[in-house]
C-alpha positions in Angstrom: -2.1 -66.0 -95.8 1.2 -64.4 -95.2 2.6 -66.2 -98.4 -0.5 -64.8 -100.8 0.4 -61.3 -100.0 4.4 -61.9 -100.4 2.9 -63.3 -103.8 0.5 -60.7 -104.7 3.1 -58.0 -103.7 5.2 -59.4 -106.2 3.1 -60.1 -109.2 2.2 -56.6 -108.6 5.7 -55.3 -108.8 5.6 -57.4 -112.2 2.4 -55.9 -113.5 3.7 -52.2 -112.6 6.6 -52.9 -114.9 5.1 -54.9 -117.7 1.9 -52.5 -118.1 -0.1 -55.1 -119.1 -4.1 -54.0 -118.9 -5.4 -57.6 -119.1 -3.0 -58.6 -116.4 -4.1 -55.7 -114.0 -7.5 -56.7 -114.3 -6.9 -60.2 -114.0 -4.7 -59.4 -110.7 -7.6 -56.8 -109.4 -10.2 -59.7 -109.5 -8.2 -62.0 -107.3 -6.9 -59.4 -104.8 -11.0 -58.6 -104.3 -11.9 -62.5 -104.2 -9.0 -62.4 -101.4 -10.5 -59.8 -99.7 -13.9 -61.2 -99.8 -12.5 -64.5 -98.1 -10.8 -62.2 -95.9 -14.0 -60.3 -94.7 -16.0 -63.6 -94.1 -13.5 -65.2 -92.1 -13.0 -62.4 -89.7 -16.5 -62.4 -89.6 -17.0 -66.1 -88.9 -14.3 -65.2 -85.8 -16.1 -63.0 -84.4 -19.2 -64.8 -84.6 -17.0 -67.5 -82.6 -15.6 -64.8 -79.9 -19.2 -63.7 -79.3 -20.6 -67.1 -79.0 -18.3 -68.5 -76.7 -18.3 -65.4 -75.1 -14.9 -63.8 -75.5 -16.1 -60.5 -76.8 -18.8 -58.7 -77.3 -20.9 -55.9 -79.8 -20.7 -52.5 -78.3 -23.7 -50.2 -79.7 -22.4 -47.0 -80.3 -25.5 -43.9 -80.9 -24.1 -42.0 -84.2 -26.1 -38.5 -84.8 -26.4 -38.5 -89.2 -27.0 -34.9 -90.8 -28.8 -35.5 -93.7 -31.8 -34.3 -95.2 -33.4 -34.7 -91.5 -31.0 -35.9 -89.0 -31.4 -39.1 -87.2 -29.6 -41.2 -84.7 -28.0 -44.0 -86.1 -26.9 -47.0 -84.3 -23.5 -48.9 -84.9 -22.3 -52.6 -83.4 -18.7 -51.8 -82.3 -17.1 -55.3 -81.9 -14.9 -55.4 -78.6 -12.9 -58.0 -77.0 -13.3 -58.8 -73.0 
């Protein structure tokens, strides 16, 4: 993981200079397919801490102010 940001950081160093529009795009998509995989595996970890019972989902009460104000409630993940 380390090594694809060393070489994202890079390419986009390379980008910056050459100005290339096709290139930026091109470099956009991967750096959001990276950060998709990114988003499921910390997911699937979690899923793992819970499950074997390393940590846990902390609901947290949130008051909204919108059109009429409700109480919304948000799963704070929390290690033991």
């Amino acid at each position: 993981m380390l090594h694809n940001i060393q070489k994202n950081l890079t390419a986009c160093k390379k980008l910056q200079a050459a100005g290339d529009k096709a290139a930026i795009a091109e470099e956009l998509k991967l750096l959001n397919d990276i950060a998709k995989q990114t988003k499921k595996r910390i997911d699937q970890v979690r899923a793992y801490a819970v499950e074997m019972d390393y940590a846990y989902y902390d609901p947290q009460y949130v008051e909204v102010a919108a059109k009429e104000a409700y109480t919304q409630t948000r799963n704070i993940f929390k290690m033991k």
